[in-house]
Structures are given as C-alpha cells and as structure tokens.
C-alpha positions in Angstrom: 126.8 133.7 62.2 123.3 132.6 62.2 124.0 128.7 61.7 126.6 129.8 65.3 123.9 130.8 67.0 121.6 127.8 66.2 123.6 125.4 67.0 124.4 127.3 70.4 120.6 127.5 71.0 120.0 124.1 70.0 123.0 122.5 72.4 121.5 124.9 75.7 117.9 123.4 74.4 119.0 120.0 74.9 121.2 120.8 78.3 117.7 122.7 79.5 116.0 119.1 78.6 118.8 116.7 79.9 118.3 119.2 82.9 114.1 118.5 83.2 115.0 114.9 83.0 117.5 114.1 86.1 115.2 116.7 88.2 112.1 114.6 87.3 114.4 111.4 88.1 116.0 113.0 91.3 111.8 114.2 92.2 110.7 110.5 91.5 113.3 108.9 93.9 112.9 111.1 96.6 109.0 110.8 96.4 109.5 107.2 96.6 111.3 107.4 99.3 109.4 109.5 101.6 106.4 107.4 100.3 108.5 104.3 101.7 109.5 106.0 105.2 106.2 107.1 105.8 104.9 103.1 105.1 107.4 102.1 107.6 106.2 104.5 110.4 102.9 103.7 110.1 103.5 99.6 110.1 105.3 100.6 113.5 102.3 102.5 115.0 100.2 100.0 113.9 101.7 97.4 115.5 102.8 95.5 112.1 106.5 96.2 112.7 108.7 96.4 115.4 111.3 99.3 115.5 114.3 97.3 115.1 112.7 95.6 111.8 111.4 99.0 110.5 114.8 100.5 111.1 116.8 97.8 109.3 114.5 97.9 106.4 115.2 101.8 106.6 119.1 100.8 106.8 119.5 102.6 109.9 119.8 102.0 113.8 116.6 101.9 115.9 117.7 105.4 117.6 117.7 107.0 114.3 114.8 105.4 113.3 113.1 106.7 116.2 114.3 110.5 116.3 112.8 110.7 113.0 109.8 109.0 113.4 108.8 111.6 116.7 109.1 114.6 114.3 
C-alpha cells in the first residue's frame, strides 16, 4: 500500500511540475508578445512606422491595428 501511494504521489508531483513548466512557457510568450505590440505602437507614435507597416508586422489589418492601439 505504501509503495501505491508513492508512486501516486510521485506521478501528481511530476504532473504539478510538467504543470509549472507550460504556465512559465505560456507566461514567457505572452510577455513577449505584449512587449512586441507595445514596440510597435510606440514606433507608430513616434513617427518610425506607418500603420499599415506596424499592422502587417502585427499580422493584422490597419483597422484592427488601430482599435487596439486607441485603448
């Protein structure tokens, strides 16, 4: 019974850590990604980058581009 329960703690242990390790992932990308849209926004106010090339970097159309950028 005792070896059972081991190995069940030990598998939900290693779930728990597989777990940790696609949030940290899923955190990283995301970060990244806000990191990049907020670049892009601020090359556009600046002058550096038109709408239409910040959008398509973005991979999306100029009127998205912009409804997100005014919030």
């Amino acid at each position: 019974m005792k070896v059972e329960y081991m190995t069940f703690f030990m598998e939900l242990r290693r779930r728990e850590e597989k777990g940790r390790e696609k949030g940290r992932e899923e955190g990283l990308k995301e970060r990244k990604a806000e990191g990049r849209w907020a670049t892009l926004v601020e090359l556009v106010h600046d002058g550096l980058l038109t709408v239409k090339e910040a959008a398509k970097r973005a991979g999306m159309t100029e009127e998205a581009f912009r409804k997100l950028a005014m919030h």
